[in-house]
PyMOL Python script that loads the backbone (N, CA, C, O; Angstrom):
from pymol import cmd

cmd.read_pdbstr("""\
ATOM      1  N   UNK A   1       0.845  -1.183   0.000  1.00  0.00           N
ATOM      2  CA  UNK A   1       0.000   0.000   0.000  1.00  0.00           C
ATOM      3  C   UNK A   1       0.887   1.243   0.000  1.00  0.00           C
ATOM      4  O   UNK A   1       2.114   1.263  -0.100  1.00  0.00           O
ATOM      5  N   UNK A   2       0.078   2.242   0.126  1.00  0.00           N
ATOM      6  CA  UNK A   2       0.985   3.509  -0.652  1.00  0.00           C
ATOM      7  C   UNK A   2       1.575   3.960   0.710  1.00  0.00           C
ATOM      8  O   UNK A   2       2.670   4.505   0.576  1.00  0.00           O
ATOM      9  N   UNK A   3       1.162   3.879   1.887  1.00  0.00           N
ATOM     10  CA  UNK A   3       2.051   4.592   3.220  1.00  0.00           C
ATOM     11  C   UNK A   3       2.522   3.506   3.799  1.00  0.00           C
ATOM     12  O   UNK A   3       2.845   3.771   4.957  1.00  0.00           O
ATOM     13  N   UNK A   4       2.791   1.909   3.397  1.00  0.00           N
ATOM     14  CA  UNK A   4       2.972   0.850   4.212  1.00  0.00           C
ATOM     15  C   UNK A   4       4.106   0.385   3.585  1.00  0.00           C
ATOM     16  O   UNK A   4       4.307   0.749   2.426  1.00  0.00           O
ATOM     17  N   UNK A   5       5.041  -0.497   4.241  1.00  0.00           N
ATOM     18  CA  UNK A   5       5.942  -1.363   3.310  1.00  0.00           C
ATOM     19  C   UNK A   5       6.324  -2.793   4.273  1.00  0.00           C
ATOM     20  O   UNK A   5       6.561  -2.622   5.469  1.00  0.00           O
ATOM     21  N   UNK A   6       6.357  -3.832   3.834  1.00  0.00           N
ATOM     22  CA  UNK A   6       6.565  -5.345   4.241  1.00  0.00           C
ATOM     23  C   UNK A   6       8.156  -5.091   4.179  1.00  0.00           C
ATOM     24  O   UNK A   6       8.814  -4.935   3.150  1.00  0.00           O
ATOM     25  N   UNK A   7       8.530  -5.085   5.230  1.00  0.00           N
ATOM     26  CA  UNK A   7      10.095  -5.948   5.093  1.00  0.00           C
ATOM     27  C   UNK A   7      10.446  -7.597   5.783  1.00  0.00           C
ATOM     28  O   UNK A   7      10.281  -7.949   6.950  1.00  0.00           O
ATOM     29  N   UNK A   8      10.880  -8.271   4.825  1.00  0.00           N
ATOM     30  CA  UNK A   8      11.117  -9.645   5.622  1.00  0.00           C
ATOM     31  C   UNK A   8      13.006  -9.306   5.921  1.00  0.00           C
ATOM     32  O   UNK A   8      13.668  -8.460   5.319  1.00  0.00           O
ATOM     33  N   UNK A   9      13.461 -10.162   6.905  1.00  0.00           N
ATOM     34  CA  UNK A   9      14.169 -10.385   7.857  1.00  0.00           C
ATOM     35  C   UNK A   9      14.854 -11.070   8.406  1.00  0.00           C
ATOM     36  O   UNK A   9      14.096 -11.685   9.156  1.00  0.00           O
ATOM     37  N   UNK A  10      15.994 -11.477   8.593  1.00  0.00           N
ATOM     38  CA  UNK A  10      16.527 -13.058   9.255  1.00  0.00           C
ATOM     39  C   UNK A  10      16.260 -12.473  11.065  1.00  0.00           C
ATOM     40  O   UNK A  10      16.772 -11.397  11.375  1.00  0.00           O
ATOM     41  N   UNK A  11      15.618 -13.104  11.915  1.00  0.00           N
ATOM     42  CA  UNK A  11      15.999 -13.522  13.104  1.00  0.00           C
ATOM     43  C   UNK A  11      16.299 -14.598  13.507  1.00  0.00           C
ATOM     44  O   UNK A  11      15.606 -15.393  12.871  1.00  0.00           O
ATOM     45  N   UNK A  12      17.087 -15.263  14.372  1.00  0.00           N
ATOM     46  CA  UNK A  12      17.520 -16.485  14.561  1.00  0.00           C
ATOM     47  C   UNK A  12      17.541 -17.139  13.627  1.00  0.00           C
ATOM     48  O   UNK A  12      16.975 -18.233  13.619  1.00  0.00           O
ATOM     49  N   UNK A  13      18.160 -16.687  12.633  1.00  0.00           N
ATOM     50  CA  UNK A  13      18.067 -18.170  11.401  1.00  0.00           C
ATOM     51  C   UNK A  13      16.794 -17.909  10.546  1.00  0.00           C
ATOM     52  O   UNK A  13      16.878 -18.223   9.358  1.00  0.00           O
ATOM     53  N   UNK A  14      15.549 -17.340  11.024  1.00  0.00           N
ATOM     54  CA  UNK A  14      14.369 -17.734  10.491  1.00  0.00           C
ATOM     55  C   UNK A  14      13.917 -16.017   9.549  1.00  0.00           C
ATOM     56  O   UNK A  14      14.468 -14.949   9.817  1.00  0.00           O
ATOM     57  N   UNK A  15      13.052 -16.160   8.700  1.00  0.00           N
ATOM     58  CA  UNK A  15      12.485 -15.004   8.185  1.00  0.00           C
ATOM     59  C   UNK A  15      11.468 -15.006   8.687  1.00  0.00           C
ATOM     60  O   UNK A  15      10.702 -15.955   8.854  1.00  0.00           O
ATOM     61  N   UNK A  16      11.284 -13.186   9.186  1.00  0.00           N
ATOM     62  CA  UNK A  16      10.178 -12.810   9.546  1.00  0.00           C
ATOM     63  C   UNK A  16      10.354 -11.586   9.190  1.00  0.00           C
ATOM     64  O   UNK A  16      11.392 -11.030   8.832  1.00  0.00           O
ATOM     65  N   UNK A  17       8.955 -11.045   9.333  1.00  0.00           N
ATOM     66  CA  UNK A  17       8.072 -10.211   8.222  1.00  0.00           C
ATOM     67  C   UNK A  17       7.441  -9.074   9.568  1.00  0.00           C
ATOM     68  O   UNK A  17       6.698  -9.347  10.511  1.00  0.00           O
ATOM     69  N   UNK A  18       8.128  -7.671   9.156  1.00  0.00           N
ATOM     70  CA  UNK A  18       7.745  -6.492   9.597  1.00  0.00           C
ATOM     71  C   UNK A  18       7.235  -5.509   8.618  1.00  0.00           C
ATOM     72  O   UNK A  18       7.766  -5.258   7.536  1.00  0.00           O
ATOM     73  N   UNK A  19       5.939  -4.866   9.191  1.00  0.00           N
ATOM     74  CA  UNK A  19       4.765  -3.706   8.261  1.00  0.00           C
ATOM     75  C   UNK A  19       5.549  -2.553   9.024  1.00  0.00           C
ATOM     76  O   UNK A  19       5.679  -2.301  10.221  1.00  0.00           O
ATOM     77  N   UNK A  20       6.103  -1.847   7.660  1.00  0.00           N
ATOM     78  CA  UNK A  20       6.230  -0.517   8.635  1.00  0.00           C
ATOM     79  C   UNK A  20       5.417   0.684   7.750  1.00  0.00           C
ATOM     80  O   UNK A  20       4.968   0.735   6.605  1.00  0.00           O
ATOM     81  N   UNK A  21       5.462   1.493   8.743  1.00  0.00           N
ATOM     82  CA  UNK A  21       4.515   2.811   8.560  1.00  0.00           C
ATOM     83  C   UNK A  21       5.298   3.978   7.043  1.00  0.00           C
ATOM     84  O   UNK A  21       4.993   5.166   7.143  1.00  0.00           O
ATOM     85  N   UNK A  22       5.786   3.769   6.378  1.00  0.00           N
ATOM     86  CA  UNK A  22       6.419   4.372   5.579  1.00  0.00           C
ATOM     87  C   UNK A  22       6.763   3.895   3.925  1.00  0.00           C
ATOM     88  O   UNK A  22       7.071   2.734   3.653  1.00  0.00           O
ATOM     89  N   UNK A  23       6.668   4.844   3.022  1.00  0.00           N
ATOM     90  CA  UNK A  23       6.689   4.631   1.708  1.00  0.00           C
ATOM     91  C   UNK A  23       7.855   3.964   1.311  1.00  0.00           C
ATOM     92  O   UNK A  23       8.949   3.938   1.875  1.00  0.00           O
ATOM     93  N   UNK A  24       7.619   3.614   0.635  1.00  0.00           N
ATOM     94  CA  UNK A  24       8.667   2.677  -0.139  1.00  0.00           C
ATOM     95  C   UNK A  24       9.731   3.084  -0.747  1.00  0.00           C
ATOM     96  O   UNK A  24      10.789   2.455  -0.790  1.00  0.00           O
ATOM     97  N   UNK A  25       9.461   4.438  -1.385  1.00  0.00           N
ATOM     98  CA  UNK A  25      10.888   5.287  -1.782  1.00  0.00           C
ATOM     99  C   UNK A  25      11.121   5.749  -0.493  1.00  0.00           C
ATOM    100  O   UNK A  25      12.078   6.436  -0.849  1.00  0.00           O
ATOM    101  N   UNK A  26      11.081   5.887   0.296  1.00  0.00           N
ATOM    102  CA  UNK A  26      11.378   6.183   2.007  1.00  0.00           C
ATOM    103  C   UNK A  26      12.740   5.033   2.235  1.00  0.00           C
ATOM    104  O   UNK A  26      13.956   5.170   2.366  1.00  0.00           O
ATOM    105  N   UNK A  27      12.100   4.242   2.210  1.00  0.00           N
ATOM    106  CA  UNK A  27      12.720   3.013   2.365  1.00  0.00           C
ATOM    107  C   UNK A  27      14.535   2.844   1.906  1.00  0.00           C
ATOM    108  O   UNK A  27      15.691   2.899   2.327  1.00  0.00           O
ATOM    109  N   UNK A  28      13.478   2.552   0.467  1.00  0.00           N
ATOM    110  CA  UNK A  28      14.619   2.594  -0.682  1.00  0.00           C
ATOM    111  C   UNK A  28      16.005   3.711  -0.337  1.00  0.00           C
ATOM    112  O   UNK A  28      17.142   3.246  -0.265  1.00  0.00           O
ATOM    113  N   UNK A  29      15.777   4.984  -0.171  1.00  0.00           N
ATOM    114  CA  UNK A  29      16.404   5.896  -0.050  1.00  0.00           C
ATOM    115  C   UNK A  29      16.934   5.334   1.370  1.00  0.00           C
ATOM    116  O   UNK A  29      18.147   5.282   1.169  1.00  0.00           O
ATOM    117  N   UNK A  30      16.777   5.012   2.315  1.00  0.00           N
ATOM    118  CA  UNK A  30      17.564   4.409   3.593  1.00  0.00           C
ATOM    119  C   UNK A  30      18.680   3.466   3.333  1.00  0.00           C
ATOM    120  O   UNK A  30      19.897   3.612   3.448  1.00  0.00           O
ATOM    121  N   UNK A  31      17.588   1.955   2.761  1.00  0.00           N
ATOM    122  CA  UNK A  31      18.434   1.017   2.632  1.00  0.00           C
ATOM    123  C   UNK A  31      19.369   0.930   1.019  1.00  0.00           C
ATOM    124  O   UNK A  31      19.670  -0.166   0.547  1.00  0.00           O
ATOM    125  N   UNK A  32      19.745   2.276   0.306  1.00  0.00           N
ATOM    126  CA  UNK A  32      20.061   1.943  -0.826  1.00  0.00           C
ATOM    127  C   UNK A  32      22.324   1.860  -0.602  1.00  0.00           C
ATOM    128  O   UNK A  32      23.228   1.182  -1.090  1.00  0.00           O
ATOM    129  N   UNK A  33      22.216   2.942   0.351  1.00  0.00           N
ATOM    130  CA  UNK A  33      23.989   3.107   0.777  1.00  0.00           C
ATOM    131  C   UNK A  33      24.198   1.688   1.538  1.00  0.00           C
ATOM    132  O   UNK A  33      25.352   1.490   1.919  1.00  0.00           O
ATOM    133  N   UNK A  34      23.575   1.023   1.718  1.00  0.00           N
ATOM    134  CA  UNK A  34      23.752  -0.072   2.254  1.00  0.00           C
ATOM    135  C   UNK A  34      24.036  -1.181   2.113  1.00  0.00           C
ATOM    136  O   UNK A  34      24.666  -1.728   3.018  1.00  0.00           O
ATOM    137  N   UNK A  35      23.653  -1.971   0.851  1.00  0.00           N
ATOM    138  CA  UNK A  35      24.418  -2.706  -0.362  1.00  0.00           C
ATOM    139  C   UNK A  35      23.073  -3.307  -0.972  1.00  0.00           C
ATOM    140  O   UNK A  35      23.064  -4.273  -1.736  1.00  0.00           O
ATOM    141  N   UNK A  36      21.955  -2.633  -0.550  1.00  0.00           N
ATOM    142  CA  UNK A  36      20.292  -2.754  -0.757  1.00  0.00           C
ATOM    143  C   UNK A  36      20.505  -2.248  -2.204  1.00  0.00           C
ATOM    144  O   UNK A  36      21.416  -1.426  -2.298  1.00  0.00           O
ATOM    145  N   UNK A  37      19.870  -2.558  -3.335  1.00  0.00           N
ATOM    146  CA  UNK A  37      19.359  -2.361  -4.585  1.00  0.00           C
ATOM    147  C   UNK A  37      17.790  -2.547  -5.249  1.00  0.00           C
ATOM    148  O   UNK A  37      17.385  -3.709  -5.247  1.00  0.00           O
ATOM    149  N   UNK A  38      16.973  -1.627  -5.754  1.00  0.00           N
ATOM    150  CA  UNK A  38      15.781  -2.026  -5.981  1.00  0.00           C
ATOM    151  C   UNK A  38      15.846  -2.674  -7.374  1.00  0.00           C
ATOM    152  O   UNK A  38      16.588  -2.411  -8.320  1.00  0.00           O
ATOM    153  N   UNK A  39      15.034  -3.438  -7.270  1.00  0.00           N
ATOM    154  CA  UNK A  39      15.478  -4.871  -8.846  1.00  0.00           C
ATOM    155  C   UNK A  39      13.474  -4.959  -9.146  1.00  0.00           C
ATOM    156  O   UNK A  39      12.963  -5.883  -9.779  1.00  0.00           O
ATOM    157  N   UNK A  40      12.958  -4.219  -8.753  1.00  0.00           N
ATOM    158  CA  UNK A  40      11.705  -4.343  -9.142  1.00  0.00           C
ATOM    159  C   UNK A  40      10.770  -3.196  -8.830  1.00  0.00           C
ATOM    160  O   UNK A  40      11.385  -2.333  -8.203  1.00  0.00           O
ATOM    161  N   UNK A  41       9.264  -2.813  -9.082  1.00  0.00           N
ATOM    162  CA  UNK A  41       8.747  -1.581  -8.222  1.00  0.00           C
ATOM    163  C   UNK A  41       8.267  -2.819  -6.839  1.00  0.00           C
ATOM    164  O   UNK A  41       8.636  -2.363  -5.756  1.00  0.00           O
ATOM    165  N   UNK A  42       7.955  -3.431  -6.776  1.00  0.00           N
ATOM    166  CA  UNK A  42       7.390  -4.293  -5.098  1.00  0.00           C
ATOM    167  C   UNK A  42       9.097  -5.064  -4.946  1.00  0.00           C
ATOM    168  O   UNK A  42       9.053  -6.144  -4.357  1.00  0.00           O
ATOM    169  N   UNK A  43      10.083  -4.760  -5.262  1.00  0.00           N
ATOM    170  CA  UNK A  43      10.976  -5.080  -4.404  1.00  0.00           C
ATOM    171  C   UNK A  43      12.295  -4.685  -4.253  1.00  0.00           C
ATOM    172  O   UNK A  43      12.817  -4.400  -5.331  1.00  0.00           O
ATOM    173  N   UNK A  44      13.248  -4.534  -2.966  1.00  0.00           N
ATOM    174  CA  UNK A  44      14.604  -4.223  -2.929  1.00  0.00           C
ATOM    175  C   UNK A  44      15.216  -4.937  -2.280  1.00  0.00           C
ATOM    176  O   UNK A  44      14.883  -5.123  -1.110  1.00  0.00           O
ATOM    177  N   UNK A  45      16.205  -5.506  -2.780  1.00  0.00           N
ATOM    178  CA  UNK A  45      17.015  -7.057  -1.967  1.00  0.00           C
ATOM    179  C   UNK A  45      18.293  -6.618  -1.602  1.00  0.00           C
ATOM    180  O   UNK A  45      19.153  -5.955  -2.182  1.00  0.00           O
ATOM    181  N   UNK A  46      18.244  -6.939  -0.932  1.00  0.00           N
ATOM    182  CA  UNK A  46      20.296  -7.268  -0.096  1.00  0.00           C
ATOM    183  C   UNK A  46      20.835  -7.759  -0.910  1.00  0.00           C
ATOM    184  O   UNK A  46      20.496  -8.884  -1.279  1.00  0.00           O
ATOM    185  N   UNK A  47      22.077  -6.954  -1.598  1.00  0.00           N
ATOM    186  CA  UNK A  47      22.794  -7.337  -2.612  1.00  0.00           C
ATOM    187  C   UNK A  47      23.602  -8.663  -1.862  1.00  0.00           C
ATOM    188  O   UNK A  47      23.547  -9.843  -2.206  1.00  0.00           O
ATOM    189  N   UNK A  48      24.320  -8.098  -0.795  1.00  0.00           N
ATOM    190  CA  UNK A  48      25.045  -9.606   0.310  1.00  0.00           C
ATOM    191  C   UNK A  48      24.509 -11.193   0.148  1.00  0.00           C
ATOM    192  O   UNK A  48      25.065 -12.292   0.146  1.00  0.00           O
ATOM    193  N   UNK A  49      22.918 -10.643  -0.006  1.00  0.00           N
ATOM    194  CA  UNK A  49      22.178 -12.289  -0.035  1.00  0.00           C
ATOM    195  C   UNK A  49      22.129 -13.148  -1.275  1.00  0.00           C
ATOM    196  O   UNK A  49      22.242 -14.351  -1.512  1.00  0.00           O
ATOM    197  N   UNK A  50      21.914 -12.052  -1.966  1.00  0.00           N
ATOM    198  CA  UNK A  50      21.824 -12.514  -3.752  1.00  0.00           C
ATOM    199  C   UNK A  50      22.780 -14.093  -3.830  1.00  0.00           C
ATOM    200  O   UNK A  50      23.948 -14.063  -3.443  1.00  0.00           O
ATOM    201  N   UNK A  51      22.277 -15.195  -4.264  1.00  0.00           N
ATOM    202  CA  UNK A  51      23.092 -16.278  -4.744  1.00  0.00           C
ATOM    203  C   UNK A  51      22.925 -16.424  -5.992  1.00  0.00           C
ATOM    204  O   UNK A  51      23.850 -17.111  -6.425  1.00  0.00           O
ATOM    205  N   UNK A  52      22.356 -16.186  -6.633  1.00  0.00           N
ATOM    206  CA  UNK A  52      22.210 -16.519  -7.977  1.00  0.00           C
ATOM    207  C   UNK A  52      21.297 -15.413  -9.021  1.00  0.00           C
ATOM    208  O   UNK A  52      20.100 -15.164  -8.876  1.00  0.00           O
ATOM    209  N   UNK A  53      22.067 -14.924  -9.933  1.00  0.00           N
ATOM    210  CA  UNK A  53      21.160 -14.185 -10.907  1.00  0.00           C
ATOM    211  C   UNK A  53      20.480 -15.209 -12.268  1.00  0.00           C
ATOM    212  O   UNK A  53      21.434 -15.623 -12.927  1.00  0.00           O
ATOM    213  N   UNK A  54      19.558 -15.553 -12.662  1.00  0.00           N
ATOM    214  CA  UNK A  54      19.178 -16.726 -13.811  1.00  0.00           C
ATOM    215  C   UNK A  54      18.298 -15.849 -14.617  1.00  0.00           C
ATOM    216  O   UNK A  54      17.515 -14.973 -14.251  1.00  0.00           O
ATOM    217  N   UNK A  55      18.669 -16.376 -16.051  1.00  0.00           N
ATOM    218  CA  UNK A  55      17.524 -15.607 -16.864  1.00  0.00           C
ATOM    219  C   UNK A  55      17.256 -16.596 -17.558  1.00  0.00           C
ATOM    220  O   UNK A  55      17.876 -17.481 -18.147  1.00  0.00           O
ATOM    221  N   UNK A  56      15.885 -16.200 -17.337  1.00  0.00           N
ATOM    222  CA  UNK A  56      14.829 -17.428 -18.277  1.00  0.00           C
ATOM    223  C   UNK A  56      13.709 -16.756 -19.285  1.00  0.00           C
ATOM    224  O   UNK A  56      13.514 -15.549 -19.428  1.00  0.00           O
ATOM    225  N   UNK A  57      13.004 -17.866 -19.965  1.00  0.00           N
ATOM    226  CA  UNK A  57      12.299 -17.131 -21.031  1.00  0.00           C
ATOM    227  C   UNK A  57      11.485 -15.984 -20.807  1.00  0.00           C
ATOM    228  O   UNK A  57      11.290 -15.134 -21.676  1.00  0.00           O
ATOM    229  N   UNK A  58      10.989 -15.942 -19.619  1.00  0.00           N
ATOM    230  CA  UNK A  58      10.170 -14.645 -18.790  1.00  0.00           C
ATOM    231  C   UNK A  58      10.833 -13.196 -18.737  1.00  0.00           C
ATOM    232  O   UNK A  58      10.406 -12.067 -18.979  1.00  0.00           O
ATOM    233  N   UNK A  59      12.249 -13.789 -18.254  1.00  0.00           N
ATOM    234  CA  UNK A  59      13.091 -12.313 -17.807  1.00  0.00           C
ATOM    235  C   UNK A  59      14.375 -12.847 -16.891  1.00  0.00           C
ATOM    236  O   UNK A  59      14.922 -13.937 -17.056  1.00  0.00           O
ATOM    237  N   UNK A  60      14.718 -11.921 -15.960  1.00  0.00           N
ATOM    238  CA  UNK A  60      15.650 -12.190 -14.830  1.00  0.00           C
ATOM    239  C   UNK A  60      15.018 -12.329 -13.888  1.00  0.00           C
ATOM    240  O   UNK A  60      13.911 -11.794 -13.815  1.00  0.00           O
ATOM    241  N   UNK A  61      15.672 -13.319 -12.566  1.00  0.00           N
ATOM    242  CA  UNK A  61      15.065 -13.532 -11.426  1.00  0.00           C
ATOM    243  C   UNK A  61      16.539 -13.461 -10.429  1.00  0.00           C
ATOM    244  O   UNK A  61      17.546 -12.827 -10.744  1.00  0.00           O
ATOM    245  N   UNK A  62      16.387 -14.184  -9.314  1.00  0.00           N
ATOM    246  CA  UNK A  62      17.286 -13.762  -7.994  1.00  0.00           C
ATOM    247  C   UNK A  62      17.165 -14.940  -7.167  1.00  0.00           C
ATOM    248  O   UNK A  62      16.016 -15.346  -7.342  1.00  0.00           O
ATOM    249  N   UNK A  63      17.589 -15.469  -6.597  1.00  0.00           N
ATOM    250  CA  UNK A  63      17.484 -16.584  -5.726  1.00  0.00           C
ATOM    251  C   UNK A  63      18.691 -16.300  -4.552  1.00  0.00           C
ATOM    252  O   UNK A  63      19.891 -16.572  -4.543  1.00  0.00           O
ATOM    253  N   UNK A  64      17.944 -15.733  -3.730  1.00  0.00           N
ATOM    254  CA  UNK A  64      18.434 -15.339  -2.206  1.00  0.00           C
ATOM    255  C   UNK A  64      18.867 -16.494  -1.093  1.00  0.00           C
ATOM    256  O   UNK A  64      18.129 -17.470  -1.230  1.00  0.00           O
ATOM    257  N   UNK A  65      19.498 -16.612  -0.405  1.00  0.00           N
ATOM    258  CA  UNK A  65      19.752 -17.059   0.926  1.00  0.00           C
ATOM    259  C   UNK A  65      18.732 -17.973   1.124  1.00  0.00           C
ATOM    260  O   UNK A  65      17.944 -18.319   0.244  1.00  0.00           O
ATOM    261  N   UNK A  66      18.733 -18.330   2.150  1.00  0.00           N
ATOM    262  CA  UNK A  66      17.574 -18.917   2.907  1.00  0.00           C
ATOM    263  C   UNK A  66      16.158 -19.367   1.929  1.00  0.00           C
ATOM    264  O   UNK A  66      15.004 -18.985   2.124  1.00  0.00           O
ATOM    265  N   UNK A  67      16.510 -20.029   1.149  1.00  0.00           N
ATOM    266  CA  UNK A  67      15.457 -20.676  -0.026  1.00  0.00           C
ATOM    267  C   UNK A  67      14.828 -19.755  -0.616  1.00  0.00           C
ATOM    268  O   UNK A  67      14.245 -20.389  -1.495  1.00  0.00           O
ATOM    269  N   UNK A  68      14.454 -18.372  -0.778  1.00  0.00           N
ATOM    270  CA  UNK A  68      13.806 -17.222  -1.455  1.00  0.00           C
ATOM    271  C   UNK A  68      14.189 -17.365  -2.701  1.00  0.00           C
ATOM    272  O   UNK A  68      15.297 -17.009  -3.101  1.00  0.00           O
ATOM    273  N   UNK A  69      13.217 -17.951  -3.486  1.00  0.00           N
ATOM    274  CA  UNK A  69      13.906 -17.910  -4.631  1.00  0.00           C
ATOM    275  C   UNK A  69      12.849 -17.047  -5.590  1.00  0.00           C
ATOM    276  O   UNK A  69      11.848 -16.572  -5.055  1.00  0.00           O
ATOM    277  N   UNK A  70      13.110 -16.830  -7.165  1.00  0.00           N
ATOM    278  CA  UNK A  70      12.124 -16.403  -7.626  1.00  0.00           C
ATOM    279  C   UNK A  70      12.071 -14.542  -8.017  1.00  0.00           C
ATOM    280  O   UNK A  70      11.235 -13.968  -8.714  1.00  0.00           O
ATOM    281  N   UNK A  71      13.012 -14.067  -7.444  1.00  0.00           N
ATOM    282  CA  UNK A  71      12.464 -12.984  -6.916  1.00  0.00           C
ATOM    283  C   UNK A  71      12.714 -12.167  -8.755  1.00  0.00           C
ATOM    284  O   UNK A  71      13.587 -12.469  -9.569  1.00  0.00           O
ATOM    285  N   UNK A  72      11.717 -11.224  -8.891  1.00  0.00           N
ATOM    286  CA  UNK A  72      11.814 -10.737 -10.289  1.00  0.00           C
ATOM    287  C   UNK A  72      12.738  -9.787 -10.580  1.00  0.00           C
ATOM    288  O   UNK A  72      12.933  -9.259  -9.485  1.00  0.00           O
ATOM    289  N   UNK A  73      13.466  -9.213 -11.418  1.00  0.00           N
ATOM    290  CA  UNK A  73      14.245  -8.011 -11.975  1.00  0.00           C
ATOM    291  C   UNK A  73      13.560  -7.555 -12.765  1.00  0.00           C
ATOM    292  O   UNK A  73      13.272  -8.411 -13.601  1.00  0.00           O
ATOM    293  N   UNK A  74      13.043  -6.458 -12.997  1.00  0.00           N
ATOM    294  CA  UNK A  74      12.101  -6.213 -14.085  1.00  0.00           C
ATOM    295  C   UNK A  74      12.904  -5.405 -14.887  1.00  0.00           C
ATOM    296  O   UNK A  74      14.014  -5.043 -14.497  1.00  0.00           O
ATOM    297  N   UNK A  75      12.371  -5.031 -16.161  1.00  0.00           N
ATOM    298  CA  UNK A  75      12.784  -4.280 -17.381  1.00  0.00           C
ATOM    299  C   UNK A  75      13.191  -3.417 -16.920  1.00  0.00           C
ATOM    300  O   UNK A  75      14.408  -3.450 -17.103  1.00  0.00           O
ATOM    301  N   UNK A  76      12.889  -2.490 -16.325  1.00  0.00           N
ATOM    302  CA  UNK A  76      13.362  -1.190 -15.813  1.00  0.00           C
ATOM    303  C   UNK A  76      14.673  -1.088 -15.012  1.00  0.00           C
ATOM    304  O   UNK A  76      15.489  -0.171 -15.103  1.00  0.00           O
ATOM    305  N   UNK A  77      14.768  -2.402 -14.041  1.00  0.00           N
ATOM    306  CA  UNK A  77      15.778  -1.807 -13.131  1.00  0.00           C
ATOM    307  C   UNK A  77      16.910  -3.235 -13.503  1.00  0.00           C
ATOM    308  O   UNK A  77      17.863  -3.404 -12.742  1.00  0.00           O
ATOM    309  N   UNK A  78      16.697  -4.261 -14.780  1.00  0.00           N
ATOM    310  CA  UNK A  78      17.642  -5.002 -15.102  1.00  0.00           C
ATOM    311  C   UNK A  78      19.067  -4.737 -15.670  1.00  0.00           C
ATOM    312  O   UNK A  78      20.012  -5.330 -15.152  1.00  0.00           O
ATOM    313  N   UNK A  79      19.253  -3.965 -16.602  1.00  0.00           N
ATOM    314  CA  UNK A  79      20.489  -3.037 -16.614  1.00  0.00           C
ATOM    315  C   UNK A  79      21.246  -2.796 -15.673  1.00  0.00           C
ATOM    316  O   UNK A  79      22.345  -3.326 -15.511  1.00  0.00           O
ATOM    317  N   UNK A  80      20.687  -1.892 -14.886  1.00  0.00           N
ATOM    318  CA  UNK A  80      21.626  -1.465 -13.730  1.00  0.00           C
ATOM    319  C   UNK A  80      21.999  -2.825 -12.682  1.00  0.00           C
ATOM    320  O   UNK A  80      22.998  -3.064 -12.004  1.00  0.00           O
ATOM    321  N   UNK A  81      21.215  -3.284 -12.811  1.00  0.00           N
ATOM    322  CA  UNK A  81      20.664  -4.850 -11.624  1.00  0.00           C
ATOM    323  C   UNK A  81      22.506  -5.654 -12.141  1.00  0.00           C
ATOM    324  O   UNK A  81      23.499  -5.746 -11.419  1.00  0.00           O
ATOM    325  N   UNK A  82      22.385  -5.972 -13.199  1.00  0.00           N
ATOM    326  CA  UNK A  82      23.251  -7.003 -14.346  1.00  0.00           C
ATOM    327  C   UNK A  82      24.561  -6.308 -14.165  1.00  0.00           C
ATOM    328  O   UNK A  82      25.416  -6.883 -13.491  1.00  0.00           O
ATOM    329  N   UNK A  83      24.856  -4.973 -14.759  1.00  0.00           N
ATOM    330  CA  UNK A  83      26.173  -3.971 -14.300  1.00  0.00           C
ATOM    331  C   UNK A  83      26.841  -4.243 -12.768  1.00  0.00           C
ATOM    332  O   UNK A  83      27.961  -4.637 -12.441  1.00  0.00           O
ATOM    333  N   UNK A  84      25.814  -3.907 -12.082  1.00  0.00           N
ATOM    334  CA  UNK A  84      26.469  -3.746 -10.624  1.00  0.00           C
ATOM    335  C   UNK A  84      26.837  -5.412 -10.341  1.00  0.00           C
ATOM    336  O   UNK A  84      27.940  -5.792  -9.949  1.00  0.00           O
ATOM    337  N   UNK A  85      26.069  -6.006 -10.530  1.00  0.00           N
ATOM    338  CA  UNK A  85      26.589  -7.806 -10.171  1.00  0.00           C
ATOM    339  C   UNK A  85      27.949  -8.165 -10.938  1.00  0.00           C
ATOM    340  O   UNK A  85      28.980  -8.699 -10.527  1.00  0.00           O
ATOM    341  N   UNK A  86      27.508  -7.584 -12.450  1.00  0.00           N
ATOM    342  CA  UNK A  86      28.871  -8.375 -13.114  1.00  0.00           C
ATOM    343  C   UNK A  86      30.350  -7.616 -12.782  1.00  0.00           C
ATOM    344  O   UNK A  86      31.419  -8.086 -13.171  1.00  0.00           O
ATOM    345  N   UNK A  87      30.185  -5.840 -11.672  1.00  0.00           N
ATOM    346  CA  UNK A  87      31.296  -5.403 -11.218  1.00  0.00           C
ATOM    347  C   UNK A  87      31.729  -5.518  -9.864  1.00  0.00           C
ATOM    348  O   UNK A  87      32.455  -4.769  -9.210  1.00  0.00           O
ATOM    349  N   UNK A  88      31.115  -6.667  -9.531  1.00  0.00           N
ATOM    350  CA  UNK A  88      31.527  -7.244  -8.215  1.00  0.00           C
ATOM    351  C   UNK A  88      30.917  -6.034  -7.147  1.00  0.00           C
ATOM    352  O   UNK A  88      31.152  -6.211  -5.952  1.00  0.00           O
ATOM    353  N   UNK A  89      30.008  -4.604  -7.621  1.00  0.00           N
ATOM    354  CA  UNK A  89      29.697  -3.679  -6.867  1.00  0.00           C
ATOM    355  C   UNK A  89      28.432  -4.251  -5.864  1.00  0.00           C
ATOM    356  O   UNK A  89      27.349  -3.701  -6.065  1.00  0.00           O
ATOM    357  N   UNK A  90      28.473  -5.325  -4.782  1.00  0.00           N
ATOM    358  CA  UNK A  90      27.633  -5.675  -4.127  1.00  0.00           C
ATOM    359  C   UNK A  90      28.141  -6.180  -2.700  1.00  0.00           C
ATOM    360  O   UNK A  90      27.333  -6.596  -1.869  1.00  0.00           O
TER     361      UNK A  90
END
""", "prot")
cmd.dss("prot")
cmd.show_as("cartoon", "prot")
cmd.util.cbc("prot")
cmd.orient("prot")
């Protein structure tokens, strides 16, 4: 939603899922000096976690840490997404 944003989380090993009160370019703009990158408009991942970039007939995807797999790169932010990975900038 437009004033809300989901962040998931490692605690103890496990993911969990905090609603916070604030926009998403809010967000973004926090976690971006951080090694955070937005790779979609519903998402921004921890570059640290990233294990795998795959492109398939759909597009690019992401397969994170802790079994998250799936996650989309869309047209817009794949360029920059592909650059920064293939310059070790993560």
């Amino acid at each position: 939603a437009s004033n809300y944003t989901i962040v998931y989380y490692l605690k103890n090993d496990k993911v969990e899922r905090l609603l916070l009160r604030s926009t998403f370019k809010k967000v973004e703009e926090q976690l971006t000096p951080h090694s955070f990158a937005r790779c979609h408009r519903s998402y921004i991942v921890n570059l640290r976690k990233v294990q795998l970039v795959r492109k398939e007939s759909d597009g690019f995807f992401l397969d994170m840490e802790h079994n998250i797999n799936g996650i989309p790169i869309s047209q817009t932010y794949a360029e920059a997404m592909i650059v920064r990975f293939m310059s070790g900038e993560n």
